[in-house]
C-alpha positions in Angstrom: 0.0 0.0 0.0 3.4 2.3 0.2 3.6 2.3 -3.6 0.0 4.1 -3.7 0.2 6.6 -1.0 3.3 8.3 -3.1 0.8 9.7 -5.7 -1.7 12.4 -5.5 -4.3 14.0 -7.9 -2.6 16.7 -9.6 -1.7 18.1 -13.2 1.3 17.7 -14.6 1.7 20.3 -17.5 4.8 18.4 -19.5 2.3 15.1 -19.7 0.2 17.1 -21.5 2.4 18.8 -23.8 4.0 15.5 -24.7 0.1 13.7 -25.5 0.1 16.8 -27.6 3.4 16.6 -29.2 2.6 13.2 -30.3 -0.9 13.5 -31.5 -0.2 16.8 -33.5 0.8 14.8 -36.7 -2.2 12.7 -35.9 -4.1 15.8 -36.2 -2.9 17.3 -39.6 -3.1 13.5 -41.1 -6.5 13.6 -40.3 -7.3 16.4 -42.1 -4.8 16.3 -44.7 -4.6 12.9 -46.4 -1.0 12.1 -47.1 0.2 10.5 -50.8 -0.1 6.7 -50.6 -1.9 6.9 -47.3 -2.2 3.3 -46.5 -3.4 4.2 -43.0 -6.9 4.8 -44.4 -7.3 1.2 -45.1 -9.5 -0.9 -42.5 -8.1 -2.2 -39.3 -7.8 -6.1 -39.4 -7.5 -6.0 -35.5 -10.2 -4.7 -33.9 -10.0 -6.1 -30.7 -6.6 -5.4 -29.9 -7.3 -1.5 -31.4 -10.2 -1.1 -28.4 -7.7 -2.5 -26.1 -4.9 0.7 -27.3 -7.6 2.9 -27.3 -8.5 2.3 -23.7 -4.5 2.1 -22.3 -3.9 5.0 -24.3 -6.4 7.2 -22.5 -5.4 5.8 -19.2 -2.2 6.1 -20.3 -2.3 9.8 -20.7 -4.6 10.6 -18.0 -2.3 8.8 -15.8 1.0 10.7 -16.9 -1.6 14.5 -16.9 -3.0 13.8 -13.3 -1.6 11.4 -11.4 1.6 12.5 -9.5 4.4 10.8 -7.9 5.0 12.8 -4.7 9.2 11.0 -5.2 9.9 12.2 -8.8 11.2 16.0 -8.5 11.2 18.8 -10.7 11.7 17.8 -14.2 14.8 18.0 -15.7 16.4 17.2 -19.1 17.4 13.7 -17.9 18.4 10.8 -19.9 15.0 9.6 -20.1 13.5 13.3 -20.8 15.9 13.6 -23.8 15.3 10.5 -25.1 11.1 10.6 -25.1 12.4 14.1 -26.6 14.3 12.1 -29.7 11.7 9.3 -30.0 9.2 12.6 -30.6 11.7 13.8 -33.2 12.4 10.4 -34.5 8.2 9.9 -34.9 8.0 13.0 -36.8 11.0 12.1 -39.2 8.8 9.0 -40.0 5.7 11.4 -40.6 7.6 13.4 -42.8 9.0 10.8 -44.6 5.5 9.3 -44.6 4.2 12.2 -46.6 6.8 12.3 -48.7 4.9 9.2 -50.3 7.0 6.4 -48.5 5.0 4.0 -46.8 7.3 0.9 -46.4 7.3 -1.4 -43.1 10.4 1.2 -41.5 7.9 3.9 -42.2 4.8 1.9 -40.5 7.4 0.8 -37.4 8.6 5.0 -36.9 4.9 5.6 -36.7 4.0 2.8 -34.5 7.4 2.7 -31.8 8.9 6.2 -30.8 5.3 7.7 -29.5 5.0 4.8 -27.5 8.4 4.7 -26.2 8.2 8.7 -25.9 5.1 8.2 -23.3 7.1 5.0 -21.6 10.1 6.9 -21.2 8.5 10.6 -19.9 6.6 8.0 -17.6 9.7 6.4 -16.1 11.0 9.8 -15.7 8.4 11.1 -13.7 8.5 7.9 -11.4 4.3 6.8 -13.0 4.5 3.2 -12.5 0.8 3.3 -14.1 1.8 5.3 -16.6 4.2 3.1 -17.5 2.0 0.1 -17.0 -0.9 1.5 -19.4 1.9 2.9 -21.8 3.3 -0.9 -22.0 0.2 -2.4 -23.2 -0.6 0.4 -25.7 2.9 0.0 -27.1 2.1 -4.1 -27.7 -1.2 -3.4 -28.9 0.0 -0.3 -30.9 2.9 -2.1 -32.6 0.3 -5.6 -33.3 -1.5 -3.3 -35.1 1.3 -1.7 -36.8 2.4 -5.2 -37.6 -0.4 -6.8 -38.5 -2.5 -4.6 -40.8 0.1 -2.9 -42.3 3.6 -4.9 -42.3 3.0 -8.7 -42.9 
């Protein structure tokens, strides 16, 4: 019972600045269809989609509001900067993306880095449910990366 008297109900600003970070491109790609936008075509996994939906959600709500009272002030840690470069690296494979590649690398830089990005912030901060709910979107994420779109 230790483990869940260290967090409170709170808001943690940089939680929500990274959900937005990551769903930006999400944003523009749906409004702005991209050349050879394979991602339009019908998921094949619909189960395991509801199931990354859900641990995405708790996922971000836990890394926004729920606050380890043992994680300090944030800093540009080893685990800040690289959420930071799996960001940067996910945005590389949007802008390759639209470029008109859509190759299984392509699918993979869409599917990895924002999950590791929300795995990594989490660790940071000390969010052991964070990290728990990021870990089974990332699985469910990258079977449905896999699945519809690689093999």
């Amino acid at each position: 019972m230790k483990l869940l008297k260290q967090y409170r109900f709170g808001f943690d600003f940089w939680g929500l600045l990274l959900f937005l970070l990551v769903m930006l491109p999400n944003l523009i790609w749906f409004a702005v269809p991209a050349p050879n936008d394979v991602l339009r075509a019908d998921s094949v996994t619909p189960v395991v989609d509801v199931i990354a939906s859900v641990c995405q959600v708790l996922t971000v709500a836990c890394l926004c509001f729920l606050i380890n009272e043992e994680r300090g002030k944030l800093r540009f840690s080893q685990l800040v900067i690289a959420a930071v470069t799996c960001v940067a690296v996910y945005y590389l494979g949007w802008a390759l993306y639209y470029s008109g590649i859509a190759n299984s690398w392509i699918i993979l830089l869409l599917t990895l880095p924002p999950c590791l990005s929300f795995i990594l912030f989490a660790a940071d901060r000390k969010n052991l449910p964070a990290v728990l709910f990021a870990l089974v979107f990332a699985v469910c994420h990258l079977v449905f990366g896999v699945v519809n779109f690689v093999i």
